[in-house]
Backbone bond lengths (Angstrom), bond angles and torsions (degrees), N, CA, C in turn:
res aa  C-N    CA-C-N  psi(-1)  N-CA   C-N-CA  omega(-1)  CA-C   N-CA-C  phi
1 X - - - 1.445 - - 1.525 110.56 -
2 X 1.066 126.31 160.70 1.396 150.62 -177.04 1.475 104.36 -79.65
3 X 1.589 92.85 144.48 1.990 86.54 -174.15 1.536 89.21 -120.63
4 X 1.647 102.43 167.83 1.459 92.61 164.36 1.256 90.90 -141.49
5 X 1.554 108.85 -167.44 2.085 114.89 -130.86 1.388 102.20 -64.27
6 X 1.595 114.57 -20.40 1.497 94.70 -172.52 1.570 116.70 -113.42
7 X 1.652 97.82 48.83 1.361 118.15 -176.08 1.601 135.02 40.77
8 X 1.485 98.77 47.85 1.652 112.29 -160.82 1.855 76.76 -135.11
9 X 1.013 91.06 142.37 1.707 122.54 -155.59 1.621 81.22 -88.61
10 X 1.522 101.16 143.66 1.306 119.91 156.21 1.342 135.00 -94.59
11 X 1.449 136.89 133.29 1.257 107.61 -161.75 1.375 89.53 -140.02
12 X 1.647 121.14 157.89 1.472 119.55 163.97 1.142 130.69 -95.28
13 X 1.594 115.65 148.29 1.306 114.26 -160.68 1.484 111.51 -117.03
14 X 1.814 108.18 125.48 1.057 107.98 -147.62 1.600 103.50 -117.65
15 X 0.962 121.91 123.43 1.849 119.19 161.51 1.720 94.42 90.00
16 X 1.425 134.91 -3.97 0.980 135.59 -171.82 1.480 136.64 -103.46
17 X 1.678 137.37 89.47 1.489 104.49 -140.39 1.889 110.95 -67.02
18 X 1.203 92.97 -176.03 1.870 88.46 -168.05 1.885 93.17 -173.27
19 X 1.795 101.84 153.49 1.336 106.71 160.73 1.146 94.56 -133.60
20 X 1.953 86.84 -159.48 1.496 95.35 -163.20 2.019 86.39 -139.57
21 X 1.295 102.30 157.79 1.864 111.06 -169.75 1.316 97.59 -130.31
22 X 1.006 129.91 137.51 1.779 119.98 177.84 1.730 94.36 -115.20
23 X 1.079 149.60 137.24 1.406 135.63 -151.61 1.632 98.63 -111.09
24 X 1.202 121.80 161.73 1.107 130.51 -172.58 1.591 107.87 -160.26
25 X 0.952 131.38 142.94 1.858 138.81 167.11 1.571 89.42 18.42
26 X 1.285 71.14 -97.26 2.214 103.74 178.42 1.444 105.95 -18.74
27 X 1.688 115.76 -44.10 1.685 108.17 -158.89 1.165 98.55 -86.05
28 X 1.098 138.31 0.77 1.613 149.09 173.22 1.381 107.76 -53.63
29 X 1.566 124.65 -51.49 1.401 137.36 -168.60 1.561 95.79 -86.58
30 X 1.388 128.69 -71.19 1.153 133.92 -153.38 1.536 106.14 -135.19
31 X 1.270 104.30 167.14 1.744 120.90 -176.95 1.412 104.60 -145.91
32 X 1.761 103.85 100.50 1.403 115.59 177.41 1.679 107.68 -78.80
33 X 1.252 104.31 137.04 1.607 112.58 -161.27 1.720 93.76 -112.16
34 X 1.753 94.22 112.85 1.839 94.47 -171.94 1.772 102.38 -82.49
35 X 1.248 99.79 176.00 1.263 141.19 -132.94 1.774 91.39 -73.98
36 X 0.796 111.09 -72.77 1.812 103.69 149.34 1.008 129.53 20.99
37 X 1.686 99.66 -77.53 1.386 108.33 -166.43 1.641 100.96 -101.99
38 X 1.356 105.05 -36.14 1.453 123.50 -173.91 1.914 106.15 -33.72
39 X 1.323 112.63 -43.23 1.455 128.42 -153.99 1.515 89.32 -79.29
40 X 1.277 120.10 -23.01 1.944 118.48 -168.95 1.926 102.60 -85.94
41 X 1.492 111.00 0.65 1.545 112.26 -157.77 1.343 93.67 -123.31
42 X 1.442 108.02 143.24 1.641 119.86 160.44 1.505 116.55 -50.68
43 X 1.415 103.48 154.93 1.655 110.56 -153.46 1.482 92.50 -124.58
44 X 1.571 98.29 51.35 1.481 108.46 -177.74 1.421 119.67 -120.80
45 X 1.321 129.28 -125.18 1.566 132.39 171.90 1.896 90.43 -154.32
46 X 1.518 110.08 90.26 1.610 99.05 163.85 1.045 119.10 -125.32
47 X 1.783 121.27 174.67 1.442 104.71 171.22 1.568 110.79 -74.14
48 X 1.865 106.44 160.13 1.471 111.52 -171.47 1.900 88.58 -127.27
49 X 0.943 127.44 134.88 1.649 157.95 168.53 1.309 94.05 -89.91
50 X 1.634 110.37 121.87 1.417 109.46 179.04 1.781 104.58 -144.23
51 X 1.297 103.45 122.46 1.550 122.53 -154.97 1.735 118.35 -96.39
52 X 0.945 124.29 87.23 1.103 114.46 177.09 1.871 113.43 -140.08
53 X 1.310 114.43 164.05 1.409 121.33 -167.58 1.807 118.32 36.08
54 X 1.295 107.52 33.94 1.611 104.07 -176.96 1.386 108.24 85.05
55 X 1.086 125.88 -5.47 1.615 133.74 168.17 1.151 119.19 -108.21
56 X 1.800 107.64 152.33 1.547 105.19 174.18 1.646 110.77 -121.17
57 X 0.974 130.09 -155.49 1.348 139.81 -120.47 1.695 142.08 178.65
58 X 1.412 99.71 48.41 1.600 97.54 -151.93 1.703 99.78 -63.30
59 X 1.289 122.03 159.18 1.532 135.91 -171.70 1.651 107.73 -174.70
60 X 1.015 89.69 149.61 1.711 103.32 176.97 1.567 117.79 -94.51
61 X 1.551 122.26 143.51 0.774 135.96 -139.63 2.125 104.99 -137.70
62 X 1.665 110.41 77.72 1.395 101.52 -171.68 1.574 100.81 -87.55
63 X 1.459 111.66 156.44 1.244 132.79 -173.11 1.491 120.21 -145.87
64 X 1.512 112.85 125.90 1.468 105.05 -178.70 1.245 98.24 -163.25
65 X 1.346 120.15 178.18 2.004 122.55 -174.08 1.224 95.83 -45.85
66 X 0.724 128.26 -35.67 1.836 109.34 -135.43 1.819 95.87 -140.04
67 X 1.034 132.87 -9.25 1.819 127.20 -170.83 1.743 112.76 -160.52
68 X 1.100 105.71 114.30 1.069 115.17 -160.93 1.713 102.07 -116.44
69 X 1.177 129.12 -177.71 1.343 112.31 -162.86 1.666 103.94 155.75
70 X 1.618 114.68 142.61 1.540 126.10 -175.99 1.522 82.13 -117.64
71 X 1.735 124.65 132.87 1.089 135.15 156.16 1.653 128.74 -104.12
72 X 1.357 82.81 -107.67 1.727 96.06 -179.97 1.370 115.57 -63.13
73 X 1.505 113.20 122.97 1.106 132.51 -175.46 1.747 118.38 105.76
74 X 1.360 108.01 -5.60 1.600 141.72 165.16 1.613 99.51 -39.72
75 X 1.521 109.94 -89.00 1.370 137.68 167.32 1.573 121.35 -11.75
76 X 1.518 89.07 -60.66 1.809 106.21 170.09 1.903 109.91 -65.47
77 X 0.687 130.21 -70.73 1.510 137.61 -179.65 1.591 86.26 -56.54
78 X 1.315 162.06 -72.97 1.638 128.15 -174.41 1.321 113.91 -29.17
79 X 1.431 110.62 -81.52 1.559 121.35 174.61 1.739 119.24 -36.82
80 X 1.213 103.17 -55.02 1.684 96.37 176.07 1.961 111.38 -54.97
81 X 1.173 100.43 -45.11 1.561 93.82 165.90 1.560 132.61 -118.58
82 X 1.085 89.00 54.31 1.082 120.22 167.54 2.053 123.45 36.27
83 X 1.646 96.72 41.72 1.321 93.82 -164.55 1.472 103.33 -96.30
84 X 1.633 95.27 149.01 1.572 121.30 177.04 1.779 127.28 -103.20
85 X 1.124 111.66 158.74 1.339 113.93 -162.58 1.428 91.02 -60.33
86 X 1.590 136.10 131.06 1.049 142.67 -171.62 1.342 136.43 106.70
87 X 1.400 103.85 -23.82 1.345 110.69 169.65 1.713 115.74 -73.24
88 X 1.304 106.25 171.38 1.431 109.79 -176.53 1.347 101.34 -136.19
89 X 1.348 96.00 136.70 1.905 111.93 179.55 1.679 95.47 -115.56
90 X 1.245 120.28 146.47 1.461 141.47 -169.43 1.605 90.79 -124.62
91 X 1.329 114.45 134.20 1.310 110.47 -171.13 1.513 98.90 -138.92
92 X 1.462 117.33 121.59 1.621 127.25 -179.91 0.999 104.06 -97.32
93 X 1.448 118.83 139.88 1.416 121.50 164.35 1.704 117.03 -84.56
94 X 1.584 122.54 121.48 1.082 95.73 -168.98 1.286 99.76 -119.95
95 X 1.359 117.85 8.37 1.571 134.80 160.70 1.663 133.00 -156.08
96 X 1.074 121.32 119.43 1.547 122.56 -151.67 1.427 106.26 -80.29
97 X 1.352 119.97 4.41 1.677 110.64 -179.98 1.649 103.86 70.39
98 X 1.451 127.54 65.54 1.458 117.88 -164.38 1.778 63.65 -131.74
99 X 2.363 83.98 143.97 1.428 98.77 175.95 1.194 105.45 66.58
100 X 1.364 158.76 17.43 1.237 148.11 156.21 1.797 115.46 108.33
101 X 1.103 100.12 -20.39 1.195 99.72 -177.65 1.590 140.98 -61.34
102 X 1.164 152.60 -161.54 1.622 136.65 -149.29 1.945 78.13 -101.04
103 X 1.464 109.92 166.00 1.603 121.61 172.02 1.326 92.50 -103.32
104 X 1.693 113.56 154.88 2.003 98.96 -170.26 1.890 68.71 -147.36
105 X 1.853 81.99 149.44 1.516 91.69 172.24 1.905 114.79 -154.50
106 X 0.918 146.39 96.69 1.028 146.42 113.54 1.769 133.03 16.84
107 X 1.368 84.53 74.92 1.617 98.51 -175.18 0.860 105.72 -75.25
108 X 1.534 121.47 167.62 1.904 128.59 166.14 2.011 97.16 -145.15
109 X 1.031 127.48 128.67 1.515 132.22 176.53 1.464 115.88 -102.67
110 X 1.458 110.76 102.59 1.247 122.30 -178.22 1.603 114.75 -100.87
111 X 1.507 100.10 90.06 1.393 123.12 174.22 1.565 116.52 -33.75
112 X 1.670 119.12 130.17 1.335 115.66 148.81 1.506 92.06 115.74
113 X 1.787 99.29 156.21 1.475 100.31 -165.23 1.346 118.63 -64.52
114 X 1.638 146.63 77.48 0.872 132.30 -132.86 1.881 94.21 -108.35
115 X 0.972 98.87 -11.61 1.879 97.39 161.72 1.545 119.33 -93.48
116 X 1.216 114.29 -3.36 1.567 118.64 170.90 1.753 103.72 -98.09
117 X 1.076 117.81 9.24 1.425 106.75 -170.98 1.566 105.09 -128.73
118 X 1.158 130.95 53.24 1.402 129.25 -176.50 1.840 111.69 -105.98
119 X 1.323 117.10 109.69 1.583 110.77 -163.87 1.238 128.02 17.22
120 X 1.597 98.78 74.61 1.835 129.52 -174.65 1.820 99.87 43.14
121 X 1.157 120.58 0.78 1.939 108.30 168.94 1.421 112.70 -94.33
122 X 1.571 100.36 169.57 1.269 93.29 -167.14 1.721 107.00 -97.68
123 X 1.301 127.92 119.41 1.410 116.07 -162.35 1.877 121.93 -80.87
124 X 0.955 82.51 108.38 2.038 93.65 172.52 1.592 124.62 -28.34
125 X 1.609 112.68 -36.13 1.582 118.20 165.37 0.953 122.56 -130.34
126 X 1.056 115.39 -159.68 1.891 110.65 162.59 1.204 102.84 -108.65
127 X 1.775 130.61 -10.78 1.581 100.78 174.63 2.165 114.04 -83.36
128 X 1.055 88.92 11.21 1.597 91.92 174.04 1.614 103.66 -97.26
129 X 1.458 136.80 13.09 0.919 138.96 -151.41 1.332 109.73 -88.03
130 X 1.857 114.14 -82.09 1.244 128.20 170.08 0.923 123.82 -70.00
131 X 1.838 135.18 109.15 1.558 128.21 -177.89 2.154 82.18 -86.76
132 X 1.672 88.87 153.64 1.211 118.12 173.32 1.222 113.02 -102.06
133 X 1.464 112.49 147.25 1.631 123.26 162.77 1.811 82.42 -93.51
134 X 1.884 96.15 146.65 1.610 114.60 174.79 1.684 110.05 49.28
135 X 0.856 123.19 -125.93 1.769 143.32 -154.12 1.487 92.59 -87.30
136 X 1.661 109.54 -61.62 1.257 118.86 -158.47 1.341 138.08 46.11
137 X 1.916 100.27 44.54 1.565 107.68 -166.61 1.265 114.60 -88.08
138 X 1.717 112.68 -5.30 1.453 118.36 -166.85 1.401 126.33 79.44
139 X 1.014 122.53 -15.74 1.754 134.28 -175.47 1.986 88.47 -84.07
140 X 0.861 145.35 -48.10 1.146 132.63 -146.10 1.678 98.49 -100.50
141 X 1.609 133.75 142.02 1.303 102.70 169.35 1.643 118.39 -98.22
142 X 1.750 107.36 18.81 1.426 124.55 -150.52 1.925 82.68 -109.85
143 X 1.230 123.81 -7.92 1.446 121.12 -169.59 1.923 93.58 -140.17
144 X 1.087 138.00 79.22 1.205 128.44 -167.67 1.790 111.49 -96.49
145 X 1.237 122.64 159.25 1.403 130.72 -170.05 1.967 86.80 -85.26
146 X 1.622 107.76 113.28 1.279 112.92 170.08 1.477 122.67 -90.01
147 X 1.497 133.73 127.58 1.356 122.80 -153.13 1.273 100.26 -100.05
148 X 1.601 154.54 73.02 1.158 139.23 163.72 1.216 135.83 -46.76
């Protein structure tokens, strides 16, 4: 597998839906979970298990019609790995919280200013961030969100 800069293996994610967050100030506190994926998750308040480098991650998990969102315990997992405004986390769902149970997710940290680097300009958000090959909605693993 493919490593990236901060020597944590890349891996592909297969049959599983998943996005991608490009972080900014704001993504420091919280990680609003779009609409996409949002619609596959309870529209509740549960705990969310969040998986990355062989470690986990307890965090809270708000849910409602319309705004969905990873909070508390967000903050801690930046700092523990040390992520910066620009990086991009890819987030798999590897359990939807069905029946009450915890939401579990499968991070991956894709090092480097990846919102300052959009066809040599400097990009205004993060949804101008990742251009896609096809759809690039992430639900499919036959149409995947490509990170240029």
């Amino acid at each position: 597998m493919a490593e990236e800069g901060g020597g944590r293996e890349i891996r592909p994610i297969v049959g599983n839906p998943y996005f991608h967050f490009v972080v900014t100030e704001g993504g420091k506190r919280a990680v609003v979970v779009p609409k996409k994926i949002s619609d596959l998750l309870p529209c509740s308040a549960v705990q969310v298990s969040v998986a990355c480098g062989g470690k986990w991650w307890r965090m809270t998990y708000q849910g409602n019609w319309y705004f969905k969102r990873i909070q508390d315990g967000w903050p801690k997992f930046v700092d523990d790995n040390r992520i910066r405004v620009g990086d991009a986390c890819v987030f798999e769902v590897l359990d939807r919280g069905s029946r009450g149970t915890k939401v579990k997710f499968a991070v991956q940290i894709l090092r480097g200013n990846v919102a300052g680097r959009v066809g040599g300009r400097r990009a205004s958000t993060s949804r101008e961030v990742l251009p896609a090959i096809g759809n690039g909605q992430g639900t499919d693993p036959n149409d995947p969100i490509i990170l240029g």
